[in-house]
N, CA, C and O atoms as a GROMACS GRO file, in nm:
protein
  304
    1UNK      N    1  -1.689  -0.485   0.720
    1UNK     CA    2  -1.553  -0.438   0.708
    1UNK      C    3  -1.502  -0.473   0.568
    1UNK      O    4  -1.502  -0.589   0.526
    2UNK      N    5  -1.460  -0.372   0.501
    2UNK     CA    6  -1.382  -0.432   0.340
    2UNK      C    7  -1.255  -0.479   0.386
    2UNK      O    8  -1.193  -0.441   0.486
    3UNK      N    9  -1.216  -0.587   0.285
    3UNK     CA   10  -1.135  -0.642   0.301
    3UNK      C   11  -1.095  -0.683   0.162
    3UNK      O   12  -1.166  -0.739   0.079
    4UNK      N   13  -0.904  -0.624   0.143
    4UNK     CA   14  -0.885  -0.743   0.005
    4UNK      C   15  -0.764  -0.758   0.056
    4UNK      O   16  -0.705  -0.688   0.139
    5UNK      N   17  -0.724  -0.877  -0.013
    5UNK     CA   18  -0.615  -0.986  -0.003
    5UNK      C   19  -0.581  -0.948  -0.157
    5UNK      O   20  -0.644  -0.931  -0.261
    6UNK      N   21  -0.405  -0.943  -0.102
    6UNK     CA   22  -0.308  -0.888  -0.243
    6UNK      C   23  -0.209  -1.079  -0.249
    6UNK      O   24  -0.126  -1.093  -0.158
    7UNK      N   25  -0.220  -1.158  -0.315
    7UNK     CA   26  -0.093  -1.258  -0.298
    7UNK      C   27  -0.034  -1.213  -0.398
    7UNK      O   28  -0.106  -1.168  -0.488
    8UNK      N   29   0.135  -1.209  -0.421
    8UNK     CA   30   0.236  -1.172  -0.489
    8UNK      C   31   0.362  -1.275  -0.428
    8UNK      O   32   0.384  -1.329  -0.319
    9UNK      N   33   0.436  -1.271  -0.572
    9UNK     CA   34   0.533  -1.311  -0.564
    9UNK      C   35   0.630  -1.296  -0.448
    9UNK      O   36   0.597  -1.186  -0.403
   10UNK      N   37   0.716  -1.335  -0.383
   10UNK     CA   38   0.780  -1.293  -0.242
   10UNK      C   39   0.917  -1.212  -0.342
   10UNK      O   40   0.963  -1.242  -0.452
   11UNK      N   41   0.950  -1.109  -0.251
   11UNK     CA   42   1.064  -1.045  -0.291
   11UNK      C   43   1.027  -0.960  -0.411
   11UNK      O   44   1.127  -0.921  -0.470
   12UNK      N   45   0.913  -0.921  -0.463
   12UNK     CA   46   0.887  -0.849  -0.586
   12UNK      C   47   0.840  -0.743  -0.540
   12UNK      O   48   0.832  -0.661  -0.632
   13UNK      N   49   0.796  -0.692  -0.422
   13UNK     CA   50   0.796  -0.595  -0.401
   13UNK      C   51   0.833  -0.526  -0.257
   13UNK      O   52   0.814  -0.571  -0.144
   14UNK      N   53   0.900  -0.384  -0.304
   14UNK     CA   54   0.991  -0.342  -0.145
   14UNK      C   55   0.882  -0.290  -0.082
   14UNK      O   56   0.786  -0.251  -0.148
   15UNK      N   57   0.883  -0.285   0.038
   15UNK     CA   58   0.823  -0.196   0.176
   15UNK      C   59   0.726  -0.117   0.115
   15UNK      O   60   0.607  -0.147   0.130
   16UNK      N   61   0.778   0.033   0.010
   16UNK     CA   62   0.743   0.100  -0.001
   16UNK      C   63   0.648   0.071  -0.086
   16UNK      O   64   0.547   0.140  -0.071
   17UNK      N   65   0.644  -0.034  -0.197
   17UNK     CA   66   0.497  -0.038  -0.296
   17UNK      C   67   0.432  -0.099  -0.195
   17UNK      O   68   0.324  -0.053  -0.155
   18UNK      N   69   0.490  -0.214  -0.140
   18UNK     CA   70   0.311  -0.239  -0.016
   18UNK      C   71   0.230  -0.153   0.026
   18UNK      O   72   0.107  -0.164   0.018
   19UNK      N   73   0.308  -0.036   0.087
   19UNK     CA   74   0.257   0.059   0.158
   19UNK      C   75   0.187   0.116   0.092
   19UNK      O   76   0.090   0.166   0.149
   20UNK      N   77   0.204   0.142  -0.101
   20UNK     CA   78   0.143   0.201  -0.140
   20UNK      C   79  -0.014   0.130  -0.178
   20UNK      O   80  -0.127   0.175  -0.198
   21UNK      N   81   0.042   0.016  -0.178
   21UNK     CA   82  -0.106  -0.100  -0.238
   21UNK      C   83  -0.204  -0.042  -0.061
   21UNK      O   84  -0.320  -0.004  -0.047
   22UNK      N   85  -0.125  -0.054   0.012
   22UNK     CA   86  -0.231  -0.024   0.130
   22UNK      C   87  -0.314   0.112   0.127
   22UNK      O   88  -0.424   0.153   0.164
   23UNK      N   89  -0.211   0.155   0.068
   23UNK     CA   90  -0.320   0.299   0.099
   23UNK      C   91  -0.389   0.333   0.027
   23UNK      O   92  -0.489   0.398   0.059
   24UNK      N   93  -0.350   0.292  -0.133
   24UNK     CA   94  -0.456   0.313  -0.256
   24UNK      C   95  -0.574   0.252  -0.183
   24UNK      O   96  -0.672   0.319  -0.150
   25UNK      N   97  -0.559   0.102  -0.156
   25UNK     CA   98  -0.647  -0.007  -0.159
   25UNK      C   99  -0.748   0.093  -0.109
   25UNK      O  100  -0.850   0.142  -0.159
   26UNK      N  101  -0.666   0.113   0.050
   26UNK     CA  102  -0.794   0.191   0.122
   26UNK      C  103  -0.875   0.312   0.067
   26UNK      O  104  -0.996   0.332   0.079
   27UNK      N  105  -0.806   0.369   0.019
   27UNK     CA  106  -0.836   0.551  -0.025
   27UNK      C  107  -0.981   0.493  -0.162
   27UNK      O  108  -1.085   0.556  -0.183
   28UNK      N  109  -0.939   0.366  -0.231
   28UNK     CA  110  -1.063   0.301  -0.299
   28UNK      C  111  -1.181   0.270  -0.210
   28UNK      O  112  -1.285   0.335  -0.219
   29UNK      N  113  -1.168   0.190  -0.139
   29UNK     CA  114  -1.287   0.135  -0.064
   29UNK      C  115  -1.360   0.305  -0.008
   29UNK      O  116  -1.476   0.339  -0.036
   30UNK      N  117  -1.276   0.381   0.062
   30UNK     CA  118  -1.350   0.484   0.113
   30UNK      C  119  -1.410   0.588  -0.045
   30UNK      O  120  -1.500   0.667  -0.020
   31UNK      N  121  -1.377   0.584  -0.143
   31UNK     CA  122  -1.428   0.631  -0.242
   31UNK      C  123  -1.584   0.560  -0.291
   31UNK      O  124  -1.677   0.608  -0.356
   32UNK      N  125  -1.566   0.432  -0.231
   32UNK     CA  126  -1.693   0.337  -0.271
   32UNK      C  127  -1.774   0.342  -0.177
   32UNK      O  128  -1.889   0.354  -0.219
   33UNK      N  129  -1.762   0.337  -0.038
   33UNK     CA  130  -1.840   0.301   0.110
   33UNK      C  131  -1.852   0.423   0.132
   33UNK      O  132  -1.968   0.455   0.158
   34UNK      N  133  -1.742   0.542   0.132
   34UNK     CA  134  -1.758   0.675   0.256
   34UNK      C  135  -1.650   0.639   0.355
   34UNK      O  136  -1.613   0.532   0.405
   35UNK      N  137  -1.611   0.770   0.364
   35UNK     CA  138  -1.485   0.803   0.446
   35UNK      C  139  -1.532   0.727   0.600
   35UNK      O  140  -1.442   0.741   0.683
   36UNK      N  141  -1.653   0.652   0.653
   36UNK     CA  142  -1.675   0.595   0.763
   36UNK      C  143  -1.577   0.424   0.739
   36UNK      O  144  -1.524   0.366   0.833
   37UNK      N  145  -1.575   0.374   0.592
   37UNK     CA  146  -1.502   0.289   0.576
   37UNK      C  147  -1.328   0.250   0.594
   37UNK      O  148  -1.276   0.138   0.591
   38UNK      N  149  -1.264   0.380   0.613
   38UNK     CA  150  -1.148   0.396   0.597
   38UNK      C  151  -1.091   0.344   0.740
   38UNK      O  152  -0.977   0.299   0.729
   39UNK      N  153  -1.148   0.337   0.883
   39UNK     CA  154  -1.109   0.294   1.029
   39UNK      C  155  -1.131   0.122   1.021
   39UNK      O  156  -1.073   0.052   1.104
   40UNK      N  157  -1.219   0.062   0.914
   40UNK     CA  158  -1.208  -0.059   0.902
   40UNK      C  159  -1.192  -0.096   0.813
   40UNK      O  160  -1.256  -0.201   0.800
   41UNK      N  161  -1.110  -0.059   0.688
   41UNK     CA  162  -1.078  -0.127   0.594
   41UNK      C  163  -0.925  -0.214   0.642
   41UNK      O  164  -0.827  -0.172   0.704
   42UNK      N  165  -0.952  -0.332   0.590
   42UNK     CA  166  -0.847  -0.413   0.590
   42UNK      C  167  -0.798  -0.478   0.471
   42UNK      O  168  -0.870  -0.546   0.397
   43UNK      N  169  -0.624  -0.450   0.445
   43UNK     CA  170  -0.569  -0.481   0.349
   43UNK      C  171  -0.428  -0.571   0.367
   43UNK      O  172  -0.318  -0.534   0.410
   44UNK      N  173  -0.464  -0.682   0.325
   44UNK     CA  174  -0.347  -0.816   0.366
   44UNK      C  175  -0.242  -0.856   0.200
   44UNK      O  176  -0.275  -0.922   0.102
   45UNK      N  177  -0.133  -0.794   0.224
   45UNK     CA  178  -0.085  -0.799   0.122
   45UNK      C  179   0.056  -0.950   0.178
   45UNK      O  180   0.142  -0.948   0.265
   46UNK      N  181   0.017  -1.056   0.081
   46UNK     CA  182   0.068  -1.187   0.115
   46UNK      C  183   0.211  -1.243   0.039
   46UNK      O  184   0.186  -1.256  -0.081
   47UNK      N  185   0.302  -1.268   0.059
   47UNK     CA  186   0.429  -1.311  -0.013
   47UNK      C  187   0.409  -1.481  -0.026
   47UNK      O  188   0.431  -1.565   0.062
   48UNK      N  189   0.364  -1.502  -0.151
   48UNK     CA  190   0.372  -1.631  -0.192
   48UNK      C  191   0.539  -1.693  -0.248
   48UNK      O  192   0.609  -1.673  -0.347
   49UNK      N  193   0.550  -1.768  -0.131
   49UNK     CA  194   0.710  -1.844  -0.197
   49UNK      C  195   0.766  -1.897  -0.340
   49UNK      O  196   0.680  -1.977  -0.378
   50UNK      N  197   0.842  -1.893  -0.411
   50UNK     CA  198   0.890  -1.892  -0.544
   50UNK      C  199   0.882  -2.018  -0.540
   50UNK      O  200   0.926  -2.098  -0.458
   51UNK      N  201   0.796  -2.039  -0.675
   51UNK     CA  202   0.728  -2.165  -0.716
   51UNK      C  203   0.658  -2.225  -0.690
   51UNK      O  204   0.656  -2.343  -0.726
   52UNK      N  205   0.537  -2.151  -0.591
   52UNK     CA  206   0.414  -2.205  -0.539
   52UNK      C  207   0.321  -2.121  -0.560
   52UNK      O  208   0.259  -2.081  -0.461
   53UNK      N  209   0.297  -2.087  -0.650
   53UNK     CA  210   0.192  -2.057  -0.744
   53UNK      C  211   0.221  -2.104  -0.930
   53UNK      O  212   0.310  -2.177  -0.974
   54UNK      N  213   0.132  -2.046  -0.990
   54UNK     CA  214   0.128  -2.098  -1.148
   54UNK      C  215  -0.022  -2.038  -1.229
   54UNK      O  216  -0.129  -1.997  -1.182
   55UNK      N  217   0.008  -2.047  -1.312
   55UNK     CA  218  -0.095  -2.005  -1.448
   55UNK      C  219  -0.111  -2.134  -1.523
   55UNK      O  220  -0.031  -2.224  -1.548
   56UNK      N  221  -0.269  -2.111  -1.560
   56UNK     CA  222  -0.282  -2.210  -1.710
   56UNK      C  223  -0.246  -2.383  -1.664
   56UNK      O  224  -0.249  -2.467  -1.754
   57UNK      N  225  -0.211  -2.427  -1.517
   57UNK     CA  226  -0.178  -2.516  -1.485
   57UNK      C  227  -0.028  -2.555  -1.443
   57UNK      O  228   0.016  -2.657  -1.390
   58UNK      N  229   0.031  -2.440  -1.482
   58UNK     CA  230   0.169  -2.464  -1.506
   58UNK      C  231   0.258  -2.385  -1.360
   58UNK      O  232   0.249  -2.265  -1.335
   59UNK      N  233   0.315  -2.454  -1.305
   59UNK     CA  234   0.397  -2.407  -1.186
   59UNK      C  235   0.518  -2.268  -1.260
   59UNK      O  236   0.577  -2.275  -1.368
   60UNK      N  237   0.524  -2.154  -1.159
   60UNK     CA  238   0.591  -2.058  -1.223
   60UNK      C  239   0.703  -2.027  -1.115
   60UNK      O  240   0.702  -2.055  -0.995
   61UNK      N  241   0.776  -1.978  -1.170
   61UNK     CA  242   0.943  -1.906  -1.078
   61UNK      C  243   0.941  -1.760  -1.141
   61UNK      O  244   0.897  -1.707  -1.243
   62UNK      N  245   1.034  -1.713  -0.992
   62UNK     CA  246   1.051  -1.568  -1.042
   62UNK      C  247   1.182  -1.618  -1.217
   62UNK      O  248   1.183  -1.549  -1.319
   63UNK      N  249   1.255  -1.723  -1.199
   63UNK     CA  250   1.361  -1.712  -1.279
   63UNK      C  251   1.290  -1.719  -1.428
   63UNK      O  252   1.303  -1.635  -1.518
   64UNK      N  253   1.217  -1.832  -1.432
   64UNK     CA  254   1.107  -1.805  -1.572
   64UNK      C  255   1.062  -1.736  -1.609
   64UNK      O  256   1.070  -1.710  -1.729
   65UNK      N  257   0.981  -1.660  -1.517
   65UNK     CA  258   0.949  -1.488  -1.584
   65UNK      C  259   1.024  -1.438  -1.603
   65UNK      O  260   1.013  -1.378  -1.710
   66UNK      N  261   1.166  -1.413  -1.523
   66UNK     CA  262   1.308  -1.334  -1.585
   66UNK      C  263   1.300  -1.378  -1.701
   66UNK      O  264   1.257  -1.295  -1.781
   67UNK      N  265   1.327  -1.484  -1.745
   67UNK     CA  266   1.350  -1.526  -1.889
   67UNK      C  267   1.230  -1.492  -1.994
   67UNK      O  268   1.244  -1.448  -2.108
   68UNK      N  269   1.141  -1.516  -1.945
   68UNK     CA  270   0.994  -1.500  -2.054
   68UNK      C  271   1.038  -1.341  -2.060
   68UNK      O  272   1.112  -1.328  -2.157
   69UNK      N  273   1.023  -1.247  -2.008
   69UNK     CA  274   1.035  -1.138  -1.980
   69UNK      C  275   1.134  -1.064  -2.082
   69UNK      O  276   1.096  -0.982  -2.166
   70UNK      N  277   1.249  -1.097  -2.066
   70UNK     CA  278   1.420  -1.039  -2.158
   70UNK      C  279   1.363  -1.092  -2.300
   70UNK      O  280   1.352  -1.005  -2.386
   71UNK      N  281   1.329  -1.210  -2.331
   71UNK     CA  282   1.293  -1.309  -2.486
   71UNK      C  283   1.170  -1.207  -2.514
   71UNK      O  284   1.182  -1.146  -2.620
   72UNK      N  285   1.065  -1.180  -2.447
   72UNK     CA  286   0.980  -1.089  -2.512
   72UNK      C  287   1.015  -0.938  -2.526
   72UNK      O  288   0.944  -0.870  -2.600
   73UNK      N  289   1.111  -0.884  -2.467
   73UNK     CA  290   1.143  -0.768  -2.477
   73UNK      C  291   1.242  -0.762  -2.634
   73UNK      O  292   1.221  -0.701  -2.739
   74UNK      N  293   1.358  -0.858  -2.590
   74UNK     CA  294   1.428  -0.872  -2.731
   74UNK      C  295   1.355  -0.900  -2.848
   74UNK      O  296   1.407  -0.882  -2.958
   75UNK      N  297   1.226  -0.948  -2.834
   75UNK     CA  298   1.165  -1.033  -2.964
   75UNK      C  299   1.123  -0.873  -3.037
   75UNK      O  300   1.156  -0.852  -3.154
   76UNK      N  301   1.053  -0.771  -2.963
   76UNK     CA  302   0.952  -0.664  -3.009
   76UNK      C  303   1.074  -0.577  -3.098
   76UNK      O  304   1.044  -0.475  -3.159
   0.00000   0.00000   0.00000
């Protein structure tokens, strides 16, 4: 059975992009396996709570990326 696991930020994405990560995901795997893959593909898209994840060692927030985010836009 294919299987992928999506973890994301919680609250970063509405209903409707999940839905879409689900169906790409799948519509991939059956492009790779054969349309017999598509009744068992499984796709777990996970909401990791704000500030329990991190990069490079470093614990991250949605509010820090707000900020990293506006400072690199203004900088260009």
């Amino acid at each position: 059975m294919p299987f992928a696991n999506f973890k994301v930020p919680e609250r970063t994405l509405t209903p409707k992009q999940k839905e879409e990560i689900v169906t790409r995901t799948t519509e991939l795997y059956v492009e790779i396996y054969g349309e017999h893959a598509r009744n068992t593909t499984m796709v777990l898209v996970e909401e990791v709570a704000d500030g329990g994840w991190g990069i490079s060692g470093n614990v991250l927030t949605l509010a820090m990326l707000g900020e990293a985010t506006a400072t690199d836009t203004n900088g260009a």
